[in-house]
Structures are given as structure tokens and as C-alpha cells.
N, C-alpha and C positions, 0 to 999 in steps of 0.2 A: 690793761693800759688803754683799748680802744674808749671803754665806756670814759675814762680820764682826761683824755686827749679831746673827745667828741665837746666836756663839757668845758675844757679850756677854749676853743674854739671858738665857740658859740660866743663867750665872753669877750672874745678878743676884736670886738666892730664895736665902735665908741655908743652906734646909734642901740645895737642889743644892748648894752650897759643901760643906755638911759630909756630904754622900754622896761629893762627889769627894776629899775629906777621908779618908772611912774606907778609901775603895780605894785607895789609896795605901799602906793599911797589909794588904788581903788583898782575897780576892775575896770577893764575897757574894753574897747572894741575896736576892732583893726581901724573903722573912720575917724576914732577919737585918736588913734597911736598917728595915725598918716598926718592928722591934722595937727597934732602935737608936735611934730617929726620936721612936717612940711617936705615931705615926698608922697612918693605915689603911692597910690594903697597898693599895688603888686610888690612892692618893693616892702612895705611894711609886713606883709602876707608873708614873703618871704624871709624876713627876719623871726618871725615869730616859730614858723614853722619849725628853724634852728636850733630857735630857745624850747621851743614842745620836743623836738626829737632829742635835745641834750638832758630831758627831764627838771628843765628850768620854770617851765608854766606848762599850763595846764586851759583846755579852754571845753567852754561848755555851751550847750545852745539853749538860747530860752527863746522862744518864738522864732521870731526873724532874727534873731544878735547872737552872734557868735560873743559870748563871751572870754575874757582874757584872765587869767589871774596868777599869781606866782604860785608852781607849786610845794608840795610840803617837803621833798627830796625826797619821800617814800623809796624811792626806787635805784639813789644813785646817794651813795655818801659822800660822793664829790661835789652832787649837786646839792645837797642837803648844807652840805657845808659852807658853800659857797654862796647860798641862798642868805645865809644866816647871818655871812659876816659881811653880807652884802648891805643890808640893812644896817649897817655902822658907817660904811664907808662913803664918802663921795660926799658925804651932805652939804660941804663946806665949801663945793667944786663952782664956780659961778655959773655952769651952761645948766646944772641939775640945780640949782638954789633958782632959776630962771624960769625952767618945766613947772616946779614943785607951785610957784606963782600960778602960771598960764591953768592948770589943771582945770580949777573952777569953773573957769568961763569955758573948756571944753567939752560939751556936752554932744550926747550922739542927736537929741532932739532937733539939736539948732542945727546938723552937721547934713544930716541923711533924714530927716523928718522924723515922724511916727513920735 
């Protein structure tokens, strides 16, 4: 029940929904999630961390960028599940039909350089 609980959780901050909302559509980077967000990136760091310990994403480094990405539920069939029927849900919601816009012009180039 804990690994259930941890990944109900995670889900239940409106702002983790729509971070597992935008990686669905790319990968990112904690400056593109804050800047997407419009919070602080400690604060973004922190959400993300929740969704990595719940088995929701996954991130990886490539150079200087911590990259972000949803991951495959490998590890949690709560989160596997959840992952899944995630990508159905919400599309029609106006604050993610809003994100799904901004994306493009979110770049980590324009954001943090390099």
C-alpha cells in the first residue's frame, strides 16, 4: 500500500499534474518546468523529485542538463497505470490546453543559455 499511497500523492499538487502533463509532450529541464510553472526552480526541483521518487519520471544528464521525461512505470503498476491513463486525461482542461500552447516558445536556450 505504501508504494500506492506514495504514487497517489505525488499526483495530488495540481502543479505535478501539469509537469507530468508537459512531458508527455517533450523532455525538459527543471528551467523550462519553472519557466513553464512560473515558480522558482527550488520549488520545481522539488516537485519533480516527488514525481522521480513516486516512479512517475525519470531524469537523465547529458552534459550540463538534467533532463526530465515521463517514465515507463517499469517499476510501479500504479505508476505504470497511471502514467497511461494520464495521457488521455486533462486535454480538454483550459490551464493544460494553455501549457500545451506556451511549450514551443519554452526553450532552455532562450531560458539559461548554452
Amino acid at each position: 500500500m505504501k508504494i500506492f499511497l506514495k504514487v497517489m500523492k505525488a499526483l495530488s499538487d495540481p502543479s505535478r499534474v501539469k509537469i507530468m502533463k508537459m512531458l508527455q509532450k517533450r523532455v525538459m529541464c527543471v528551467c523550462e518546468i519553472k519557466e513553464a510553472l512560473s515558480i522558482a526552480q527550488s520549488t520545481a526541483s522539488k516537485h519533480l523529485k516527488i514525481l522521480e521518487d513516486a516512479g512517475l519520471v525519470t531524469s537523465h544528464k547529458e552534459g550540463l542538463w538534467v533532463n526530465y521525461t515521463l517514465a515507463d512505470g517499469g517499476n510501479s503498476p500504479y505508476a505504470a497505470s497511471l502514467i497511461g491513463n494520464l495521457k488521455h486525461w486533462l486535454e480538454d482542461d483550459p490551464g493544460v490546453m494553455e501549457l500545451a500552447k506556451q511549450l514551443p516558445q519554452i526553450r532552455r536556450e532562450n531560458i539559461c543559455g548554452g
